[in-house]
N, C-alpha and C positions, 0 to 999 in steps of 0.2 A: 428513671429506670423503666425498661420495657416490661410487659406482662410477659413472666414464666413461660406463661400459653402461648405467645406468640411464636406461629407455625414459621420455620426458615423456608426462605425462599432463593431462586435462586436471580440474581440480577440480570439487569442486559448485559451490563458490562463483561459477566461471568460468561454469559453465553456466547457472546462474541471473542471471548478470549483463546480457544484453541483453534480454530478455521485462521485468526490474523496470525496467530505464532505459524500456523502448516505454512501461510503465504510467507511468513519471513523464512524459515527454511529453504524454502521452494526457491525463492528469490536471493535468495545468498549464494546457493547452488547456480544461479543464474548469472549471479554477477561472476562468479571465481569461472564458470564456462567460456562465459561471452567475453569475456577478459582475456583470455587465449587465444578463442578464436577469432576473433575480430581483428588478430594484430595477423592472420593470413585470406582470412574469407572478408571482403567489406561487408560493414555495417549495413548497407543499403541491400545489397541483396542478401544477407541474413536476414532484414527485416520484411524485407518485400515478400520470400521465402514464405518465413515461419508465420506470418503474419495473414496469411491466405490460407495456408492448410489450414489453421485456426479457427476464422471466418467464415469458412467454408463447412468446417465442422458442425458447429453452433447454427449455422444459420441450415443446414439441412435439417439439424435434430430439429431445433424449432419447428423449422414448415412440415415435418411428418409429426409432429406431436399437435401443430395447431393451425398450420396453413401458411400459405404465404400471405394473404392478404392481414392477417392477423400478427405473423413475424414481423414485417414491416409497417405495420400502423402507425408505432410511438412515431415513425417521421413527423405522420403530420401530426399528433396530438400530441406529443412532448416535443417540438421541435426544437426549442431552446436548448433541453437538458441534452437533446440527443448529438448539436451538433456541440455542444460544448464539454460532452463525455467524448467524443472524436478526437477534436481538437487539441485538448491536456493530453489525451492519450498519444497521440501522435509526437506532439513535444516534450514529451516524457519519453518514450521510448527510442525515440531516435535521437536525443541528447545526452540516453543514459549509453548508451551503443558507441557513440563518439568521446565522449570523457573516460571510458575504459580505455580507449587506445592509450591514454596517456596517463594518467594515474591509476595507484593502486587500488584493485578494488574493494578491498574494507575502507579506502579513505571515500571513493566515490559513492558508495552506500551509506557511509556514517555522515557525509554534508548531506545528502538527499534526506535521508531520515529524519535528521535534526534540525534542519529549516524546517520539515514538517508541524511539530507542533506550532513554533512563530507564526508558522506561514497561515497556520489554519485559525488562529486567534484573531489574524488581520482579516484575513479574508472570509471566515466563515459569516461574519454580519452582514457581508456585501452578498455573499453567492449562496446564504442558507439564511431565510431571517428565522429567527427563534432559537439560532444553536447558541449552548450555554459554556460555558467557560468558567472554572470551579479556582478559585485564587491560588490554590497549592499548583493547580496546574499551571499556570502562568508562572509561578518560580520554577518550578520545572524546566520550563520553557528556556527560562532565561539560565538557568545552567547548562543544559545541554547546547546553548548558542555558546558560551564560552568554552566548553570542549570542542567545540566545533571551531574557534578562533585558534586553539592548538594545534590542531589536525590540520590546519593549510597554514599554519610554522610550520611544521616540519615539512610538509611538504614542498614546501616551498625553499627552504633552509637544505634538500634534501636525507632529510632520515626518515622519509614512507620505505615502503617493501619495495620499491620500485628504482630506488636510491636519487643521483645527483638527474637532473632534470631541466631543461632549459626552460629560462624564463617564459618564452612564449609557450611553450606547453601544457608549462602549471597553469597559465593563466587560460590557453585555449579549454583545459583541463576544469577548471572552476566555473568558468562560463558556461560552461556546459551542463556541470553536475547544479549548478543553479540555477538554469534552466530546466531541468528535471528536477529538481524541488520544489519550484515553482507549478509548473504543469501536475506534478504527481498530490500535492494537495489539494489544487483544484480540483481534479481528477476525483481524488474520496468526496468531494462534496458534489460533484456532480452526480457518482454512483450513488449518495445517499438518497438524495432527491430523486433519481428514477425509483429505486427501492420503495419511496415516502409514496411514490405515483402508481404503483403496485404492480413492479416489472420485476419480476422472477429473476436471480440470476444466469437461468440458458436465455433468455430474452433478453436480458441486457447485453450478454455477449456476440450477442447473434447481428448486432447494430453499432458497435462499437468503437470496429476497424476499422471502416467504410474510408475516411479519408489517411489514413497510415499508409493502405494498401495501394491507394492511387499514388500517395506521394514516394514514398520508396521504389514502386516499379517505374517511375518518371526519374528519377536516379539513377537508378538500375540500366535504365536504357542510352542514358549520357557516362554510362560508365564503359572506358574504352577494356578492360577484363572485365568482363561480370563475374567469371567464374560460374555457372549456373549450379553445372555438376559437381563441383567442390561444395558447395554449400548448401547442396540439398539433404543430406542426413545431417548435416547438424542444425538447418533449420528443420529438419520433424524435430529433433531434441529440443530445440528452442522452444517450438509452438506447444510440445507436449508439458516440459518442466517450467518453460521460463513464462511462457504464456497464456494457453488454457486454463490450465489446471490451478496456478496459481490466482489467475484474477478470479476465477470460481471460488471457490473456497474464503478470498477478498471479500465480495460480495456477498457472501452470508453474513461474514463476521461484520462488515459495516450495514448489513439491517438491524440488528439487534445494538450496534454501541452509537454513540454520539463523534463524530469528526475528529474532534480533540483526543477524543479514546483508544482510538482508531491508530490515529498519527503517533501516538505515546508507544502503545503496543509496538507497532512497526520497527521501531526504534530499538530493538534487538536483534534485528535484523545483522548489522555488522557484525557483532562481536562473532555471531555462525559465518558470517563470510570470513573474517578473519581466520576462524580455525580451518574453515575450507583450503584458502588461498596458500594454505599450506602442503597441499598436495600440489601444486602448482611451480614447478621447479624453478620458474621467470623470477620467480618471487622471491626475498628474503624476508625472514620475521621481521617485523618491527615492534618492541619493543615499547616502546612509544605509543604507537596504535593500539598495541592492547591495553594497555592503562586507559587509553581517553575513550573506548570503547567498553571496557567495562565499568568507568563512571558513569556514560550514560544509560546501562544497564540498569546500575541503583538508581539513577536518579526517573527513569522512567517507573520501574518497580513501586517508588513514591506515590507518581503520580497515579499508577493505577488503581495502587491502594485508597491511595482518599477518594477516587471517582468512586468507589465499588462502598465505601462505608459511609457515600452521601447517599445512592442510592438504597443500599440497604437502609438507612436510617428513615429515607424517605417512603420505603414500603410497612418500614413497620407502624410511621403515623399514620400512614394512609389504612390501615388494618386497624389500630386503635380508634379512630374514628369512625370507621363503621362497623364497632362493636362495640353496643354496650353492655355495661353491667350489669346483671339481673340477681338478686337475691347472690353475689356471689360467684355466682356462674356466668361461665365467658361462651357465647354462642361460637360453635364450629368456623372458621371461614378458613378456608384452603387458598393456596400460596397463588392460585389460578385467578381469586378475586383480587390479589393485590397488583399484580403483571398480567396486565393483558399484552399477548403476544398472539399473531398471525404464524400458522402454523409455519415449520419450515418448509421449504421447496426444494427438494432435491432433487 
């Protein structure tokens, strides 16, 4: 049993918990948008679009806050983490853009989601060495992959929001949303690591798009309608709600938690797009989707509990050990000795 005295504190985990919930908001709002629009504006020049105002934003602010030669450095000195935060990002966002054309979008956020933690169990030892993985998380893991086996039944059986569906669709439709599972776990381990290399989130976004923006306007230009003018206010909406703003706010929340924490959290994601996609008249409820949607609600809930009362448990040893008992008396130490934390950057 812990000493009476011991001062609370507050976790990483804690701290990282409301900036990743704003991004799953932010991002569900994104998917119920882009889901509409994308079945009249193409994907390629929404992305090419939204994806420059963006860039373009971040990468001013940087260079009048620190220069350009200073915005652009991580090239050459993180050049690993920079082109391979590029990379996922590119594959993630232009395959989450193309799997909305054809499934619903609480289905195509809740597979993205929920490969996330799997994905980040497999992969965080290869692309992060020293990330840890806490055993309640990994059953976790493994039930949110069999809600996620439900969820393309029925999609595939047609009882999503989006109803009966041809075979090639579902299937161009999954290919894709797992390929954006894929790419988007990489993606949090790649951002943690710039974070770990001490790149501010305006600095990480300021280098981020670099290949997105080339690949989409090469799209864009083999595209016989671009549409430019159609798709230019909903890409500022894009770049503002689905993009900026949300990877911002991303990016706080994975300096302070661990990859696995990260991807858990996220994973409430759907069940807001679901209630979303309901303002969305393409749509019908599905029924179905909200059950396996708010299973994985609890079952994430689980796992962020036991991450959050390993680390608490782990702060309170770490405070009983550098305090000892003295005639009785417990020496002072504030919750600042137990978590060292690098201020925030806002």
């Amino acid at each position: 049993m812990s000493n009476p005295s011991t001062p609370r504190t507050v976790t990483r985990a804690q701290r990282g918990v409301v900036p990743i919930l704003g991004f799953g908001v932010l991002t569900a709002a994104m998917d119920v948008y882009g889901g509409n629009v994308v079945q009249s504006v193409g994907p390629d020049v929404l992305a090419a679009v939204s994806f420059s105002l963006t860039a373009a934003f971040f990468v001013g602010l940087a260079a009048v806050r620190h220069g350009l030669a200073a915005t652009f450095r991580p090239l050459r000195d993180l050049r690993r983490d920079v082109v391979g935060v590029n990379v996922t990002t590119a594959v993630t966002w232009l395959s989450m853009l193309y799997a909305l054309k054809y499934l619903e979008p609480a289905v195509v956020s809740v597979v993205v989601v929920a490969l996330g933690p799997i994905l980040t169990i497999v992969l965080g030892p290869v692309l992060r060495r020293g990330s840890s993985v806490l055993r309640a998380e990994i059953w976790v893991s493994g039930g949110v992959l069999v809600v996620l086996g439900l969820l393309m039944w029925e999609s595939v059986t047609g009882r999503s929001g989006v109803g009966e569906l041809g075979t090639g669709q579902v299937v161009a439709g999954f290919v894709c949303t797992v390929a954006c599972g894929v790419g988007s776990t990489s993606n949090i381990i790649f951002m943690k690591r710039l974070s770990e290399a001490g790149q501010t989130p305006q600095s990480v976004l300021a280098i981020r798009f670099f290949l997105m923006i080339g690949v989409t306007w090469v799209m864009t230009a083999f595209n016989d309608h671009p549409r430019l003018g159609a798709a230019f206010w909903p890409a500022v909406f894009v770049a503002v709600i689905g993009v900026g703003l949300p990877i911002y706010v991303l990016q706080i929340g994975i300096k302070h938690t661990e990859p696995i924490t990260t991807s858990l959290l996220i994973s409430v994601s759907p069940l807001i797009t679901l209630l979303l996609q309901l303002l969305d008249g393409r749509l019908v409820p599905s029924l179905s989707s909200f059950v396996c949607t708010s299973a994985i609600i609890v079952l994430v809930a689980l796992g962020i509990m036991r991450r959050g009362q390993k680390e608490a448990q782990e702060a309170r040893e770490a405070w009983e050990a550098r305090t000892p008992v003295l005639h009785g008396h417990t020496p002072t130490v504030t919750p600042e000795d137990m978590v060292k934390e690098t201020p925030d950057d806002a």
